[in-house]
mmCIF entry with sequence, helices, sheets and N, C-alpha, C, O atoms, coordinates in Angstrom:
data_MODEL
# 
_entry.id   MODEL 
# 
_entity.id                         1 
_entity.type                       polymer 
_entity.pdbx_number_of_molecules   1 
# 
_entity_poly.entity_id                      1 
_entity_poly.type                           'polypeptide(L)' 
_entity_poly.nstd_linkage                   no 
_entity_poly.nstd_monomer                   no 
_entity_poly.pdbx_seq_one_letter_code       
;(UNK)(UNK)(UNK)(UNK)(UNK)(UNK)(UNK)(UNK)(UNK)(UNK)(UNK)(UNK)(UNK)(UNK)(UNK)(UNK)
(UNK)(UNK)(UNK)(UNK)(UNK)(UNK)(UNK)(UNK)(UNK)(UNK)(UNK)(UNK)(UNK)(UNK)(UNK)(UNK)
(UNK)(UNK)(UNK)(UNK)(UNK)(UNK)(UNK)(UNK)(UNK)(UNK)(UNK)(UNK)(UNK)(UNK)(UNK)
;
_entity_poly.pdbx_seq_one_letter_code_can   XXXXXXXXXXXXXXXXXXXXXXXXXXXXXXXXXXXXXXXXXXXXXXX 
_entity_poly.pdbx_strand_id                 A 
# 
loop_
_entity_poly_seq.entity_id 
_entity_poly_seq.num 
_entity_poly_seq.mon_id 
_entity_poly_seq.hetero 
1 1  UNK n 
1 2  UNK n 
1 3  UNK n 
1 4  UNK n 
1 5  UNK n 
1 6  UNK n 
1 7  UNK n 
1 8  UNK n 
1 9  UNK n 
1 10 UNK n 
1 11 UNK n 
1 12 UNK n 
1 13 UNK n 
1 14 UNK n 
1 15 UNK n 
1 16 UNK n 
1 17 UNK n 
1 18 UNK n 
1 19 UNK n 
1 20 UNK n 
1 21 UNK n 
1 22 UNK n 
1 23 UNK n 
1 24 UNK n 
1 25 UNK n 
1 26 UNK n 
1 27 UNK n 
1 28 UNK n 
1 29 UNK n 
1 30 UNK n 
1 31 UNK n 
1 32 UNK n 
1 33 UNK n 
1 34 UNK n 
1 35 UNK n 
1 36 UNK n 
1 37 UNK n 
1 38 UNK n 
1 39 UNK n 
1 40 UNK n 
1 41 UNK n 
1 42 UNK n 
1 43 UNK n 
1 44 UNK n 
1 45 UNK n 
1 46 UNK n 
1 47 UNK n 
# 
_struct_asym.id          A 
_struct_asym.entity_id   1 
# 
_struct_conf.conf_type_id            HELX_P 
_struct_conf.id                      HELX_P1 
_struct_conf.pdbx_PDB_helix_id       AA1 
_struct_conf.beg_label_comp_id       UNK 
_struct_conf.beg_label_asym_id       A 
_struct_conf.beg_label_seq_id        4 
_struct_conf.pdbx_beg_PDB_ins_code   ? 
_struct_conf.end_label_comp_id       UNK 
_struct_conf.end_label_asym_id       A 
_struct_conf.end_label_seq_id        11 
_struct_conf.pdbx_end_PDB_ins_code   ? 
_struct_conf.beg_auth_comp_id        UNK 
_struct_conf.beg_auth_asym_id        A 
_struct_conf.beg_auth_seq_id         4 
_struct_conf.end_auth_comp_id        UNK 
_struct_conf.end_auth_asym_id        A 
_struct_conf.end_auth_seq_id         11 
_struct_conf.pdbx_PDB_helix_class    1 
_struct_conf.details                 ? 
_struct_conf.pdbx_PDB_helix_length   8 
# 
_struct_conf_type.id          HELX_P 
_struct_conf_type.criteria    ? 
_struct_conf_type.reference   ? 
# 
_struct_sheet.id               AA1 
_struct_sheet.type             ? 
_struct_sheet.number_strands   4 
_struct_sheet.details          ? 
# 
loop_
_struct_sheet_order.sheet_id 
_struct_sheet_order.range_id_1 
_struct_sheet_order.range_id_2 
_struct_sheet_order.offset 
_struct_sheet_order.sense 
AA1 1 2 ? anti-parallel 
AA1 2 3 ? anti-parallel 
AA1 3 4 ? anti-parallel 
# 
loop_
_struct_sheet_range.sheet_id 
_struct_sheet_range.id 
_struct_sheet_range.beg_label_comp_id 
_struct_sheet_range.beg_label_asym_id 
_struct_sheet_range.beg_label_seq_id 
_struct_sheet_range.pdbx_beg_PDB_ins_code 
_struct_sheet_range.end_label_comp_id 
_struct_sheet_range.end_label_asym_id 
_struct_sheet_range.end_label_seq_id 
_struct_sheet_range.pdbx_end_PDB_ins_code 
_struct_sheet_range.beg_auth_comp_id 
_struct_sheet_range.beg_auth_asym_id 
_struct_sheet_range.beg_auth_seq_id 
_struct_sheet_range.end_auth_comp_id 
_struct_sheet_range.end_auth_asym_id 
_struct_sheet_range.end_auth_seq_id 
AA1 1 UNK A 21 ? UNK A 22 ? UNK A 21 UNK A 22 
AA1 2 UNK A 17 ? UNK A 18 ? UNK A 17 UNK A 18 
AA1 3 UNK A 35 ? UNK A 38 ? UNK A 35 UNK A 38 
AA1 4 UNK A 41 ? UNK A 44 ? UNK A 41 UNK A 44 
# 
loop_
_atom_site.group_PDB 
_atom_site.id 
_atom_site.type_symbol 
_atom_site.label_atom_id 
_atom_site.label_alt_id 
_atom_site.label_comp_id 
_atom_site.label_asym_id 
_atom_site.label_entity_id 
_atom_site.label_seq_id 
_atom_site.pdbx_PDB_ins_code 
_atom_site.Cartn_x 
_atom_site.Cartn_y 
_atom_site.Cartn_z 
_atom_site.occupancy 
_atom_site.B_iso_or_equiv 
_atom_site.pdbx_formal_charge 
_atom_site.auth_seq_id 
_atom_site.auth_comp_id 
_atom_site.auth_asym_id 
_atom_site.auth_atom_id 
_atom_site.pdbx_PDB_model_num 
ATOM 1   N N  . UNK A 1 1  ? -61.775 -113.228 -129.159 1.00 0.00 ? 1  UNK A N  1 
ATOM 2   C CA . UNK A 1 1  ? -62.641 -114.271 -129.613 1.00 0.00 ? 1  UNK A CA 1 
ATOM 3   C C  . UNK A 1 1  ? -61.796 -115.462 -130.018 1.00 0.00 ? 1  UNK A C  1 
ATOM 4   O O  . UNK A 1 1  ? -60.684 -115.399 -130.542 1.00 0.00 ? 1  UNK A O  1 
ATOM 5   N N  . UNK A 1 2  ? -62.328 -116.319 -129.773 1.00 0.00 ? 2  UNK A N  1 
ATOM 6   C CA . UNK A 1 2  ? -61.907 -117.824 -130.058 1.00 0.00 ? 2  UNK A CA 1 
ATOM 7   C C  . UNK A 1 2  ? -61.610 -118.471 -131.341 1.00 0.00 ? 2  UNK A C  1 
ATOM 8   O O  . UNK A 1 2  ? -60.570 -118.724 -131.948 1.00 0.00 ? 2  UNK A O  1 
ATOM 9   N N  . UNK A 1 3  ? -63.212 -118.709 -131.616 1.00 0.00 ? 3  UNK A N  1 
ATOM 10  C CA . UNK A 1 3  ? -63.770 -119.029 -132.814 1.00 0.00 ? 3  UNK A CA 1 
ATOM 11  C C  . UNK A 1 3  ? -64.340 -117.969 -133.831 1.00 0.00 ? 3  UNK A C  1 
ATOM 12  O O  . UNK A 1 3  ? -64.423 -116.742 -133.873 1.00 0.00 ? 3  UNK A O  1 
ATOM 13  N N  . UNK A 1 4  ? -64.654 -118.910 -134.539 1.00 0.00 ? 4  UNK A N  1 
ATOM 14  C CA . UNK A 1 4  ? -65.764 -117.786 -136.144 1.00 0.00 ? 4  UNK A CA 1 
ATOM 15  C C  . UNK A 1 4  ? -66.797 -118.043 -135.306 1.00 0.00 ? 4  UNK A C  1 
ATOM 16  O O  . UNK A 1 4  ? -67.224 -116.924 -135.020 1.00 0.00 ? 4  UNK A O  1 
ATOM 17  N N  . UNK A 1 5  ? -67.456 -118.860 -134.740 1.00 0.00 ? 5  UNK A N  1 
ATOM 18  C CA . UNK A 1 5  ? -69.091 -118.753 -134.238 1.00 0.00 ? 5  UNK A CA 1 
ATOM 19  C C  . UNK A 1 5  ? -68.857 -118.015 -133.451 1.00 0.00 ? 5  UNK A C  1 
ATOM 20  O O  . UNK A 1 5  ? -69.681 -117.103 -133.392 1.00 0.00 ? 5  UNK A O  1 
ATOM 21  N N  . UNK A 1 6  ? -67.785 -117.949 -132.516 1.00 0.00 ? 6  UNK A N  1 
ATOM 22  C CA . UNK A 1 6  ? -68.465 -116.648 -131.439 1.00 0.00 ? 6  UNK A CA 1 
ATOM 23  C C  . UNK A 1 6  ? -68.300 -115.528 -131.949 1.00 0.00 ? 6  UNK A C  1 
ATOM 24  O O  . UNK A 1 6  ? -69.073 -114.613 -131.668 1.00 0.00 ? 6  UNK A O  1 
ATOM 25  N N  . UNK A 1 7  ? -67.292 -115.360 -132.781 1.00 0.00 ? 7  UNK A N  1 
ATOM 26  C CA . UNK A 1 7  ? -66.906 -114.096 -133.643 1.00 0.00 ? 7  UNK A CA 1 
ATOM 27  C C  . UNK A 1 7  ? -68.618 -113.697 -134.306 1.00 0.00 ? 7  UNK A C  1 
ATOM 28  O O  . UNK A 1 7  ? -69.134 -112.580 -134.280 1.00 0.00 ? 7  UNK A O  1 
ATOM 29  N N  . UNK A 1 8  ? -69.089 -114.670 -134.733 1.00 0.00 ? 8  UNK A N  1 
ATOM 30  C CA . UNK A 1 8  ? -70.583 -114.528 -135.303 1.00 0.00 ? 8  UNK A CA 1 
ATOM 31  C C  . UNK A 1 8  ? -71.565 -114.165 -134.343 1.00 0.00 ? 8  UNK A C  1 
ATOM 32  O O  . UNK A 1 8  ? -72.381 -113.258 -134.513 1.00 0.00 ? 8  UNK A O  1 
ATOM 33  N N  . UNK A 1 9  ? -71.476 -114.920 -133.276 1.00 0.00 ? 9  UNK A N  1 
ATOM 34  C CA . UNK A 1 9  ? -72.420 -114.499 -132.286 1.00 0.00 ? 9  UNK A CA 1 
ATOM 35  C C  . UNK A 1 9  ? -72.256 -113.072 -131.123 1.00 0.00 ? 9  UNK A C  1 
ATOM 36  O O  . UNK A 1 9  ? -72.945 -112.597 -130.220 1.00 0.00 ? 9  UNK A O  1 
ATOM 37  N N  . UNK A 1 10 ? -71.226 -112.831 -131.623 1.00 0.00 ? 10 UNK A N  1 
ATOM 38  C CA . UNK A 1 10 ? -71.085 -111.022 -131.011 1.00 0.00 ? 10 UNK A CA 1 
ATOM 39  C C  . UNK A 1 10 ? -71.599 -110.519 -132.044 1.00 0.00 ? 10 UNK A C  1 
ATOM 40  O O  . UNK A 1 10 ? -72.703 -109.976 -132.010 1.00 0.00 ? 10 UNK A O  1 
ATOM 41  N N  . UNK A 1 11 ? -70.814 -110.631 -133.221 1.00 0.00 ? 11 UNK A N  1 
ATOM 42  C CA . UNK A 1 11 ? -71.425 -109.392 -134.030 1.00 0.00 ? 11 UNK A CA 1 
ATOM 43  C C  . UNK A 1 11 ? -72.878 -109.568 -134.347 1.00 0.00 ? 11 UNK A C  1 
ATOM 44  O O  . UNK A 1 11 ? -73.412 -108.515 -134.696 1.00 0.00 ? 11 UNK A O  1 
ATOM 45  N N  . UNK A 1 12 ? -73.900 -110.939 -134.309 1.00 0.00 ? 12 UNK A N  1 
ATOM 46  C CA . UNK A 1 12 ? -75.209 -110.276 -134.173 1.00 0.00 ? 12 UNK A CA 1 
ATOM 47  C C  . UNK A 1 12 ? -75.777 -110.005 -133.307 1.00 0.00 ? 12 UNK A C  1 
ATOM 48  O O  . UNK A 1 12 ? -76.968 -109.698 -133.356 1.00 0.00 ? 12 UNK A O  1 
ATOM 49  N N  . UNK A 1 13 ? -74.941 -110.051 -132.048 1.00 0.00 ? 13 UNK A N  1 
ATOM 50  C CA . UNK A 1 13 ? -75.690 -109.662 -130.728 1.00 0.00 ? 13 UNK A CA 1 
ATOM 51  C C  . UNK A 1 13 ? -75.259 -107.899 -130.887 1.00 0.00 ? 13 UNK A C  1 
ATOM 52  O O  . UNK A 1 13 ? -75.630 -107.177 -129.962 1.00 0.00 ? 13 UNK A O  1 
ATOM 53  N N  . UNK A 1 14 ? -74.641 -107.384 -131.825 1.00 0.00 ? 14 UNK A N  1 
ATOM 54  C CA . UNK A 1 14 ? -74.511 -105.793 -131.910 1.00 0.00 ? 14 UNK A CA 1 
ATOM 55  C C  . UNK A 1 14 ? -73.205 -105.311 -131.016 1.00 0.00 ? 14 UNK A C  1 
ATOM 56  O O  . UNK A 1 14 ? -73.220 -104.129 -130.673 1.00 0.00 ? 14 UNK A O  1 
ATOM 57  N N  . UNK A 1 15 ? -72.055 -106.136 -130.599 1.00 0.00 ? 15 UNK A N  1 
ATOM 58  C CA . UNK A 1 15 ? -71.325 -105.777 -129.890 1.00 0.00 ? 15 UNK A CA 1 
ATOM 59  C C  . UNK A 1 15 ? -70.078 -105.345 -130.630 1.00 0.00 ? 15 UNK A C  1 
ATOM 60  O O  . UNK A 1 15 ? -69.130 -104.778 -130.087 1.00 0.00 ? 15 UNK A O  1 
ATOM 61  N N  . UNK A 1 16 ? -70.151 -105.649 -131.870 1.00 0.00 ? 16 UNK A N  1 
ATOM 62  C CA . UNK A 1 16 ? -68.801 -104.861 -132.463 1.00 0.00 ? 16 UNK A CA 1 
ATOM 63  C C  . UNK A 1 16 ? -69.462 -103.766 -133.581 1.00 0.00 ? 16 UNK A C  1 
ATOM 64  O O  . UNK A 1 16 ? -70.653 -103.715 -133.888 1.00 0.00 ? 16 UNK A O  1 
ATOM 65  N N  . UNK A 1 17 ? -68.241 -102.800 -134.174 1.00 0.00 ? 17 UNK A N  1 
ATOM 66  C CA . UNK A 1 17 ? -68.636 -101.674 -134.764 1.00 0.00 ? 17 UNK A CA 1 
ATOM 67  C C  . UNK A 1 17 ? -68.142 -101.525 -135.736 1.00 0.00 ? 17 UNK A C  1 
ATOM 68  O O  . UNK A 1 17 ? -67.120 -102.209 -135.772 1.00 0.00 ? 17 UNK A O  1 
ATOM 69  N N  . UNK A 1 18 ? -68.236 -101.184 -136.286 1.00 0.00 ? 18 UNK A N  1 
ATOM 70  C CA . UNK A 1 18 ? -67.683 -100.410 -138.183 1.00 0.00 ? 18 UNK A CA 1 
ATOM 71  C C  . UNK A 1 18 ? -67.667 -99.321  -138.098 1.00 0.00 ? 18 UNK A C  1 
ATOM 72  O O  . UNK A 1 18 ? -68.771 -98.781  -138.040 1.00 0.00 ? 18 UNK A O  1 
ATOM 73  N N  . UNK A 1 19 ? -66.396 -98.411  -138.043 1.00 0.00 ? 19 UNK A N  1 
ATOM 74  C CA . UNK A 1 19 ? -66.478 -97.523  -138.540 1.00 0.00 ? 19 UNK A CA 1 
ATOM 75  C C  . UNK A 1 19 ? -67.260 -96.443  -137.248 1.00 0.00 ? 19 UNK A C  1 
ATOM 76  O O  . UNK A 1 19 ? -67.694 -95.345  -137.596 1.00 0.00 ? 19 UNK A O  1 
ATOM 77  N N  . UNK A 1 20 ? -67.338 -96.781  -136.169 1.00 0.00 ? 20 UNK A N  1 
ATOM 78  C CA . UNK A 1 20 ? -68.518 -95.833  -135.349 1.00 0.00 ? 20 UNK A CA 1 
ATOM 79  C C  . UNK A 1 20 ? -69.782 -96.568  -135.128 1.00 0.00 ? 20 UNK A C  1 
ATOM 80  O O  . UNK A 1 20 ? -70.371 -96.536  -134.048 1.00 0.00 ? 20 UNK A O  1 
ATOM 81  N N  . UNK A 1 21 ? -70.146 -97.154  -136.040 1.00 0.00 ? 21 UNK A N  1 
ATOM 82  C CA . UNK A 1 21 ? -71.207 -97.666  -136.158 1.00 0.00 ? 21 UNK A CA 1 
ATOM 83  C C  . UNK A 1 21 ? -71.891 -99.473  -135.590 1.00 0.00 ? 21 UNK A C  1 
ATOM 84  O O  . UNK A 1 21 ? -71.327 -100.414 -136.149 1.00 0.00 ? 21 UNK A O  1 
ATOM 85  N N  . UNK A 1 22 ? -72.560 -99.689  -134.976 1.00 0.00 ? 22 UNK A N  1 
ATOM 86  C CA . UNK A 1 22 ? -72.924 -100.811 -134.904 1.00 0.00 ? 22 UNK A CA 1 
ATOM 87  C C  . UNK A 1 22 ? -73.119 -102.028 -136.007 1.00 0.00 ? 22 UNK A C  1 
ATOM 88  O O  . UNK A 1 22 ? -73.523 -101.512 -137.050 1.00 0.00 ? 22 UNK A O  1 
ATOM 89  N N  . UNK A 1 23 ? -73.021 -103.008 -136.106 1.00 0.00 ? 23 UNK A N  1 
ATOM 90  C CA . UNK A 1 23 ? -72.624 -103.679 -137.241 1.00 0.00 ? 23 UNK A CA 1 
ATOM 91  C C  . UNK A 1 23 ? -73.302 -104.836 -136.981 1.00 0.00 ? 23 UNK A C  1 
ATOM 92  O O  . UNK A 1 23 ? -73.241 -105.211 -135.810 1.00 0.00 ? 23 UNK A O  1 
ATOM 93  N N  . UNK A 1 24 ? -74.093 -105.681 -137.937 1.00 0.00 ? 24 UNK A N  1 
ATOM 94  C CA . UNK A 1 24 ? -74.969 -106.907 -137.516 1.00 0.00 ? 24 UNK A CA 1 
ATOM 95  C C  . UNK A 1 24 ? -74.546 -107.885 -138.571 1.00 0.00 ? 24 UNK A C  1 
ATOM 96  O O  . UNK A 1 24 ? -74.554 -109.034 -138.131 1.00 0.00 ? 24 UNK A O  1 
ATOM 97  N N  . UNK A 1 25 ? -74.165 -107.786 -139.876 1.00 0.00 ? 25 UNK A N  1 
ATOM 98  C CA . UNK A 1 25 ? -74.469 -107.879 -140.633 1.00 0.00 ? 25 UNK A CA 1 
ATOM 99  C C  . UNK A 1 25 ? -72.775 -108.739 -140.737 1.00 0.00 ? 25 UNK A C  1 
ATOM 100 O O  . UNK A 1 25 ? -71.695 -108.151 -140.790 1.00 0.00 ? 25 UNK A O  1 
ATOM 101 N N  . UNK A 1 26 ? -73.019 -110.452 -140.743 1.00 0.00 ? 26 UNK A N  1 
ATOM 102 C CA . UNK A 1 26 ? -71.924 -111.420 -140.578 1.00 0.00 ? 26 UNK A CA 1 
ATOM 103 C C  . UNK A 1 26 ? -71.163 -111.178 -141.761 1.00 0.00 ? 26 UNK A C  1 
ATOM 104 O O  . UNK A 1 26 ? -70.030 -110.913 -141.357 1.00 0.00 ? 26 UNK A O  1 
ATOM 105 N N  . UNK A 1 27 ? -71.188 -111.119 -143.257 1.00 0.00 ? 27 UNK A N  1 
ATOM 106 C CA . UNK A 1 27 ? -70.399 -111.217 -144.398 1.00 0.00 ? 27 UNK A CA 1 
ATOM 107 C C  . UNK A 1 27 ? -70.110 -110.052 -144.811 1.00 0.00 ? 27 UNK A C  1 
ATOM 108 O O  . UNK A 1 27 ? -69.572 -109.971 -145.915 1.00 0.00 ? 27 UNK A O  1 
ATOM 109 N N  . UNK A 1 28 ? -70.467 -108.458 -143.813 1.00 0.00 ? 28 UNK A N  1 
ATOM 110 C CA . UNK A 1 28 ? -70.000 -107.508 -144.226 1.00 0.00 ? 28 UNK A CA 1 
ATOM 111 C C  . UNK A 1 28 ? -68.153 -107.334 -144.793 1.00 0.00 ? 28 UNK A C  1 
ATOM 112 O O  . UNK A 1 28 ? -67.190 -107.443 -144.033 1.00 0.00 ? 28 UNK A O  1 
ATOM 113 N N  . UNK A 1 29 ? -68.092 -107.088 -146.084 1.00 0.00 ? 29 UNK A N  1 
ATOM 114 C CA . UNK A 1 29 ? -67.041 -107.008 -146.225 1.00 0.00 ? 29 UNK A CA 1 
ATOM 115 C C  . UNK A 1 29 ? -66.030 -105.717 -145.252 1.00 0.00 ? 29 UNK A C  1 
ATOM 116 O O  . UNK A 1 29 ? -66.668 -104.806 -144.724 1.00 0.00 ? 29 UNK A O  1 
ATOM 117 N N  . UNK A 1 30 ? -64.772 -105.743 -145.122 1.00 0.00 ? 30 UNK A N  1 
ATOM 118 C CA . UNK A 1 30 ? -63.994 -104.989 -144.721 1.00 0.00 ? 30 UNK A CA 1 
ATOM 119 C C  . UNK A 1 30 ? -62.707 -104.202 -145.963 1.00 0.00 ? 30 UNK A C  1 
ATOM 120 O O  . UNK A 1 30 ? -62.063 -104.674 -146.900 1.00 0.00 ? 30 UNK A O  1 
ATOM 121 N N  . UNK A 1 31 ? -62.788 -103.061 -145.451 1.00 0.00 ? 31 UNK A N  1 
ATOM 122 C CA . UNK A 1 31 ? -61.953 -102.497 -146.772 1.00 0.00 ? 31 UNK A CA 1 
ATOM 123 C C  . UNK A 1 31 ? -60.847 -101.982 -145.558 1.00 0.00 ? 31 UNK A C  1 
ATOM 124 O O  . UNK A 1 31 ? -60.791 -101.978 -144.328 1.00 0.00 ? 31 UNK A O  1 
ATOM 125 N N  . UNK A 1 32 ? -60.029 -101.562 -146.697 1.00 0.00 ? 32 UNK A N  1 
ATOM 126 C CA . UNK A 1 32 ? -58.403 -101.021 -146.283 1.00 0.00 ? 32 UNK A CA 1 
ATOM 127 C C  . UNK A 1 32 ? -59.285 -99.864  -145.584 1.00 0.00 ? 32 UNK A C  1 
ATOM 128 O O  . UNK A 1 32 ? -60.237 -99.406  -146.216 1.00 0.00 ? 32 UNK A O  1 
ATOM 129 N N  . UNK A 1 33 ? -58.940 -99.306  -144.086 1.00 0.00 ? 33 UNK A N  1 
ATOM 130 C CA . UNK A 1 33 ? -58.950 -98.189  -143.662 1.00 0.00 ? 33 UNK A CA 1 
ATOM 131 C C  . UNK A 1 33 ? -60.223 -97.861  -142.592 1.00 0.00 ? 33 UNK A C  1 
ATOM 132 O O  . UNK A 1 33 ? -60.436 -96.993  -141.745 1.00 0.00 ? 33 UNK A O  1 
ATOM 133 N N  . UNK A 1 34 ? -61.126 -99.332  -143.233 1.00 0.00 ? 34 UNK A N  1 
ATOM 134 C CA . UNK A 1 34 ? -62.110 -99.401  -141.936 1.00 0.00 ? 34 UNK A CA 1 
ATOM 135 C C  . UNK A 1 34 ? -61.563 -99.322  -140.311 1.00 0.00 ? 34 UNK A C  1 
ATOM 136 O O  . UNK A 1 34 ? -60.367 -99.563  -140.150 1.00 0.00 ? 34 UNK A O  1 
ATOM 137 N N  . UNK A 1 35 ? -62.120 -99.100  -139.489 1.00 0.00 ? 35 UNK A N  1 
ATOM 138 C CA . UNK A 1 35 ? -62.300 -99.434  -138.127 1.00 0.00 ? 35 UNK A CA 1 
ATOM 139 C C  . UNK A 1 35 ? -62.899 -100.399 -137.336 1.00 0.00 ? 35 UNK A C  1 
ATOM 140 O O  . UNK A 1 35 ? -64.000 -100.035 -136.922 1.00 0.00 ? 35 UNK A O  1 
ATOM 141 N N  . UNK A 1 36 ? -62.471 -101.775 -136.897 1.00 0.00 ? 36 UNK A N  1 
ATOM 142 C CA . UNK A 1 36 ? -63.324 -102.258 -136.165 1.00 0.00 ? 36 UNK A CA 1 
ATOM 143 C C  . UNK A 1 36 ? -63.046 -102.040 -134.719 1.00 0.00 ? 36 UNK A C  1 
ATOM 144 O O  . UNK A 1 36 ? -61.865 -101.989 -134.374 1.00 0.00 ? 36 UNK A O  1 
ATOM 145 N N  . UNK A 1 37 ? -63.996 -101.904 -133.822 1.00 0.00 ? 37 UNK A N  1 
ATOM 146 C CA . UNK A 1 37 ? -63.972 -101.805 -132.320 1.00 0.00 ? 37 UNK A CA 1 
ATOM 147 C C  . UNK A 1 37 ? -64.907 -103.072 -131.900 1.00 0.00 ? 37 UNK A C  1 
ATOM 148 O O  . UNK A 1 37 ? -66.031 -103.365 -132.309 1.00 0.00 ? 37 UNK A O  1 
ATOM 149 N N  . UNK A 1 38 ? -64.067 -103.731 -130.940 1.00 0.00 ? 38 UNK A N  1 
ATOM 150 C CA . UNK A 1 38 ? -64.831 -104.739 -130.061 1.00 0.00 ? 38 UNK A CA 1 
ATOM 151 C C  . UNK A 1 38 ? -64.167 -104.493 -128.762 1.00 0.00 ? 38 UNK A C  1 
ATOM 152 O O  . UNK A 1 38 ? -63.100 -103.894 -128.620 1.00 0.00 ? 38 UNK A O  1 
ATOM 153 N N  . UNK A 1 39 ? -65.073 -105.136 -127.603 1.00 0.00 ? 39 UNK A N  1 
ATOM 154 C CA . UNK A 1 39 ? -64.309 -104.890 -125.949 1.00 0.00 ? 39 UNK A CA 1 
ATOM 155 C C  . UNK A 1 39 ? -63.643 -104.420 -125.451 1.00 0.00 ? 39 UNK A C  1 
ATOM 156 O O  . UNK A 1 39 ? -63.005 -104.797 -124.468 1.00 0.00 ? 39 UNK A O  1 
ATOM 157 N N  . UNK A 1 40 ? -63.595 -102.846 -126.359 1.00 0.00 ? 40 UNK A N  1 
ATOM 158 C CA . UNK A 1 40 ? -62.886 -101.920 -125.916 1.00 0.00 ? 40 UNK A CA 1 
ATOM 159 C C  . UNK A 1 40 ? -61.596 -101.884 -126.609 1.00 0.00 ? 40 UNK A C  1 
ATOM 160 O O  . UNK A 1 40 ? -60.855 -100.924 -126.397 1.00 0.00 ? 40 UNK A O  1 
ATOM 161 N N  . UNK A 1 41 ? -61.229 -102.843 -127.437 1.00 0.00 ? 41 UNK A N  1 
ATOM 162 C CA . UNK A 1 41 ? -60.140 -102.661 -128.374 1.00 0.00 ? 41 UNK A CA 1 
ATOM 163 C C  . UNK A 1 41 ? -60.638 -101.862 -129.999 1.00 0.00 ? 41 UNK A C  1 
ATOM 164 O O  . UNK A 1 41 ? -61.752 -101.574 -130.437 1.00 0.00 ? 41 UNK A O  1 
ATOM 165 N N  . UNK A 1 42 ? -59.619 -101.739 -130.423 1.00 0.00 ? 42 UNK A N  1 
ATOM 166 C CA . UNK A 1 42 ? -59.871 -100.618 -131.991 1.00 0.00 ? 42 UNK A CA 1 
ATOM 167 C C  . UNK A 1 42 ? -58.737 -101.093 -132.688 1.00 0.00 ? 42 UNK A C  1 
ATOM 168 O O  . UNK A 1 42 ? -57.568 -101.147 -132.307 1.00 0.00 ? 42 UNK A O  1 
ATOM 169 N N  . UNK A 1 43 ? -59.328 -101.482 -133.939 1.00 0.00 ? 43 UNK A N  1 
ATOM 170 C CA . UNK A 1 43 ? -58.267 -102.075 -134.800 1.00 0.00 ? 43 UNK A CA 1 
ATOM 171 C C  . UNK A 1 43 ? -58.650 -101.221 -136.431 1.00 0.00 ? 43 UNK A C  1 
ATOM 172 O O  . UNK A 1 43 ? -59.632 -101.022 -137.146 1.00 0.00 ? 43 UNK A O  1 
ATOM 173 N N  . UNK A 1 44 ? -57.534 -100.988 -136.418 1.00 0.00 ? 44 UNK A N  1 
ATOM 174 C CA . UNK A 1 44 ? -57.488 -100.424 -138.441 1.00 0.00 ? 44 UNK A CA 1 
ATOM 175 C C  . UNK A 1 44 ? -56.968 -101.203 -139.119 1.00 0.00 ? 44 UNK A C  1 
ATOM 176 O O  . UNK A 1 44 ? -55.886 -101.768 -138.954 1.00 0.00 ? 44 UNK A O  1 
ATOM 177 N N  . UNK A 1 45 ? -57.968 -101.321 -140.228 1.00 0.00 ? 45 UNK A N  1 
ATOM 178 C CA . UNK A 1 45 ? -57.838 -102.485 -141.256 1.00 0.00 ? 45 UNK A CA 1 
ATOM 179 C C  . UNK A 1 45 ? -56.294 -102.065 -142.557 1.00 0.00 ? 45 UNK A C  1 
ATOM 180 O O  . UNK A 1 45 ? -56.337 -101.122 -143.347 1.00 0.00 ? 45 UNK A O  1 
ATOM 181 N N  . UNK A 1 46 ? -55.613 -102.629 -142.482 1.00 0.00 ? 46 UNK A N  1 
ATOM 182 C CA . UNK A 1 46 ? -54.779 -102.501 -143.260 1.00 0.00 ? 46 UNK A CA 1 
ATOM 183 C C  . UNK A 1 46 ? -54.167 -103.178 -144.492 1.00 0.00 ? 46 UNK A C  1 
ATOM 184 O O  . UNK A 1 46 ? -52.968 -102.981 -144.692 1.00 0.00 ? 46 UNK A O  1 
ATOM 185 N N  . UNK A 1 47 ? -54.987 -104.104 -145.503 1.00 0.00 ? 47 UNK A N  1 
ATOM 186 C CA . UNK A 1 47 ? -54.700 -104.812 -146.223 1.00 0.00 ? 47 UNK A CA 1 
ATOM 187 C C  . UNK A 1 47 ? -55.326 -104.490 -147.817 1.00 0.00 ? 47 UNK A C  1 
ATOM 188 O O  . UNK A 1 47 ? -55.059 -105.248 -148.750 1.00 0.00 ? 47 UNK A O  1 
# 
């Protein structure tokens, strides 16, 4: 992703995940140890 709007406009189109899970929800916070998955990539949150 480019930007924050498109970054915004995937995640309410339901294309990225939390954790396993589908995720809509733009100001969801992220904690140490989450999972995000988008386009086939998987990232662990580490901060």
């Amino acid at each position: 992703m480019e930007t924050g709007g498109e970054a915004k406009f995937r995640v309410q189109g339901g294309e990225v995940r939390l954790n396993g899970d589908i995720e809509t929800r733009r100001r969801k916070k992220l904690r140490r140890g989450d999972v995000v998955e988008y386009a086939g990539q998987r990232v662990e949150v580490d901060w």
